[in-house]
C-alpha positions as CSV (number, residue, x, y, z in Angstrom):
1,X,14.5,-4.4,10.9
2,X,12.3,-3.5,13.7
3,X,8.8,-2.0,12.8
4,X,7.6,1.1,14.4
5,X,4.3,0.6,16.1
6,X,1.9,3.2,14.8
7,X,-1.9,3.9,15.4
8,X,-3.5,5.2,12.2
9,X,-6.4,7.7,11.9
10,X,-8.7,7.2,9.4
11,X,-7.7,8.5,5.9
12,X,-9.6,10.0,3.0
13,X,-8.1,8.6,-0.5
14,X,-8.3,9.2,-4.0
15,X,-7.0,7.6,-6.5
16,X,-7.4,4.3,-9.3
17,X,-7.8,0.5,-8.2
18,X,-8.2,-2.3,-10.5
19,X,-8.7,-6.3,-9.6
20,X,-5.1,-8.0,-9.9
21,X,-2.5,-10.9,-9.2
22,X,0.5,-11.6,-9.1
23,X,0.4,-13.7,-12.1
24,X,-1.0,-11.0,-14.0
25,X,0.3,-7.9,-12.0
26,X,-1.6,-4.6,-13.5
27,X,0.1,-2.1,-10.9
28,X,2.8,-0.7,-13.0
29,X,-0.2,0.2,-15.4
30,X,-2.3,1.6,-13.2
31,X,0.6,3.9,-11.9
32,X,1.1,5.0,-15.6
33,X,-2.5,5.5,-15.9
34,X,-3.0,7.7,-12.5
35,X,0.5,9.8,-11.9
36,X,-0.4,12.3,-15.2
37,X,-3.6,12.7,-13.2
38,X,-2.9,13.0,-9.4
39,X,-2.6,16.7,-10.5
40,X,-6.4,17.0,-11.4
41,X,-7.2,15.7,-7.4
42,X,-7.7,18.5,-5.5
43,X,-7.7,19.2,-1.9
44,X,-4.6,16.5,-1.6
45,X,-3.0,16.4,2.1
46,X,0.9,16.2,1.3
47,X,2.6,14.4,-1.6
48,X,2.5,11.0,-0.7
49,X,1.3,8.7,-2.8
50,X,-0.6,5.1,-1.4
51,X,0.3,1.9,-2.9
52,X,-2.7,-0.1,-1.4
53,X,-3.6,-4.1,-1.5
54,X,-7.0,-5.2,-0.1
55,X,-7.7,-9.0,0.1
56,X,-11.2,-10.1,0.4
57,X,-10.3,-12.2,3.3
58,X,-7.6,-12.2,5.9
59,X,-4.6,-12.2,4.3
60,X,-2.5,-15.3,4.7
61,X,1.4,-15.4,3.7
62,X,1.4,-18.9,3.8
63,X,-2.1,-19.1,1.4
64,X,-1.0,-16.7,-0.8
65,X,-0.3,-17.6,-4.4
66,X,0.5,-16.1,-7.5
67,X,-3.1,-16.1,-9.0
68,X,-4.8,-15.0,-5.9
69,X,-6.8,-11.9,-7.1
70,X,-7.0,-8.7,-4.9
71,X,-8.0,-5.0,-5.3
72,X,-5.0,-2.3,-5.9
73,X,-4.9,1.0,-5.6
74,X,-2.7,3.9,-6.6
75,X,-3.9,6.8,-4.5
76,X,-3.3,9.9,-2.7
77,X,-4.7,11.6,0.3
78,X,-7.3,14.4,0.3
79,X,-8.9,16.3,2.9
80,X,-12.7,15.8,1.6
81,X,-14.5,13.7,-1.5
82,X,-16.4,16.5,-2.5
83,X,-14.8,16.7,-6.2
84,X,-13.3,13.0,-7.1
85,X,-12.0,13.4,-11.2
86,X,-13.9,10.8,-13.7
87,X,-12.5,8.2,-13.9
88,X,-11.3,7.5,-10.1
89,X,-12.7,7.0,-6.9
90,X,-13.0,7.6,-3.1
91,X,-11.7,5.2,-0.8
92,X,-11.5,5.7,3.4
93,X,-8.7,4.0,4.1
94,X,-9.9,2.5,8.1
95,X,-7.9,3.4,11.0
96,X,-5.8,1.4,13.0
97,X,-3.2,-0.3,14.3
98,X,-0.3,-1.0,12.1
99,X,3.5,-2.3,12.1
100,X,5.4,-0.2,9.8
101,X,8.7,-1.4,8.4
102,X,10.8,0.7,5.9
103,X,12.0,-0.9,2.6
104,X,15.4,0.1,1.3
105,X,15.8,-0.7,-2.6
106,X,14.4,-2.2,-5.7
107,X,10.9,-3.7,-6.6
108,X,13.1,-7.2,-7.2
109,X,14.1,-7.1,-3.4
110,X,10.7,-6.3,-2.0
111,X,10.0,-9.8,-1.5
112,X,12.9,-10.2,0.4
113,X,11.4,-7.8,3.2
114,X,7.9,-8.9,2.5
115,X,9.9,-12.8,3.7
116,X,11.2,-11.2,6.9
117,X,7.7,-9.1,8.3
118,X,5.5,-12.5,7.2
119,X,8.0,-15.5,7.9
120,X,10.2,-13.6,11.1
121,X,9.1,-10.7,12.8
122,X,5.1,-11.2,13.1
123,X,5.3,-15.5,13.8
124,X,7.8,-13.8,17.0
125,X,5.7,-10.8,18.0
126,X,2.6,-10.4,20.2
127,X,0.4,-9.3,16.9
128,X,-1.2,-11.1,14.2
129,X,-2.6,-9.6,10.9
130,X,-5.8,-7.9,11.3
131,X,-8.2,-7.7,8.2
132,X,-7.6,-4.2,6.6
133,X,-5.7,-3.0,4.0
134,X,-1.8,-3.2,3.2
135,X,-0.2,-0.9,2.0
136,X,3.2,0.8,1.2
137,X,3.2,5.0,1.6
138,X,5.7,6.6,-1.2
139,X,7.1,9.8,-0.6
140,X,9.9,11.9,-1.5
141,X,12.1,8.9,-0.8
142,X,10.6,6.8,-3.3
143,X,12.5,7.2,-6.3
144,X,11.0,4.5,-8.4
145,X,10.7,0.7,-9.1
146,X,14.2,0.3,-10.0
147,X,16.3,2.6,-7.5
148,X,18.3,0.8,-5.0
149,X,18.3,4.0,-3.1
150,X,14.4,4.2,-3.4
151,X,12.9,4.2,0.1
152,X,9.1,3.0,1.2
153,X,7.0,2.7,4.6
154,X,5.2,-1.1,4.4
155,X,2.4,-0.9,6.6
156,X,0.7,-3.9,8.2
157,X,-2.7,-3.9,10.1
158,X,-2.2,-5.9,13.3
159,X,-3.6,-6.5,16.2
């Protein structure tokens, strides 16, 4: 499971984020909350939809613990923030560098790939994790939570 190398522009988002863990995981709700109102964004840029995690400092696989709290954000692209709907917000996504691997499956086997880019591939590589935002892109792949067909891009900042 190689990753693709990929330099990303910067990326105009709008969408719902609340302050979560893993303990207490509040993503599933948030996607129920924003997916009945993704239609009210206007001006989007394609149909993916941004599964984002942003950790107020450098994220650290082997820190990480189940009560660690961090921002998330169920968003989608748009071209401007001139009209963002009550009750979401803008966010620019930064540009960057980034390792992108493709998951292949179910939520339950996402940790098993999360394992591999953290414990395998980026200890071996020339790059270390860069302070920006993680996050997963869901497109017409991504056919839910519980799909072991379901496809996602994991992207990594590095540097």
């Amino acid at each position: 499971m190689d990753p693709e190398i990929k330099i990303l522009p910067p990326k105009k988002l709008i969408g719902m984020s609340i302050d979560t863990s893993l303990t207490e995981y509040g993503a599933p709700g948030l996607w129920q909350r924003f997916m009945p109102r993704v239609k009210s964004i206007e001006n989007k840029i394609g149909g993916e939809k941004y599964s984002i995690q942003i950790y107020d400092n450098l994220f650290s696989y082997s820190d990480f613990h189940p009560k660690l709290i961090f921002k998330y954000w169920a968003a989608t692209e748009v071209q401007s923030f001139e009209s963002v709907p009550k009750e979401m917000e803008a966010l620019e996504l930064p540009g960057g560098k980034y390792a992108v691997f493709t998951h292949k499956g179910t939520m339950a086997g996402f940790q098993k790939t999360l394992n591999f880019i953290h414990l395998k591939w980026l200890p071996d590589s020339e790059f270390e994790l860069d302070h920006r935002p993680h996050f997963e892109v869901l497109d017409d792949r991504y056919l839910g939570p519980n799909n072991p067909e379901s496809i996602e891009e994991v992207w990594i900042p590095i540097k």
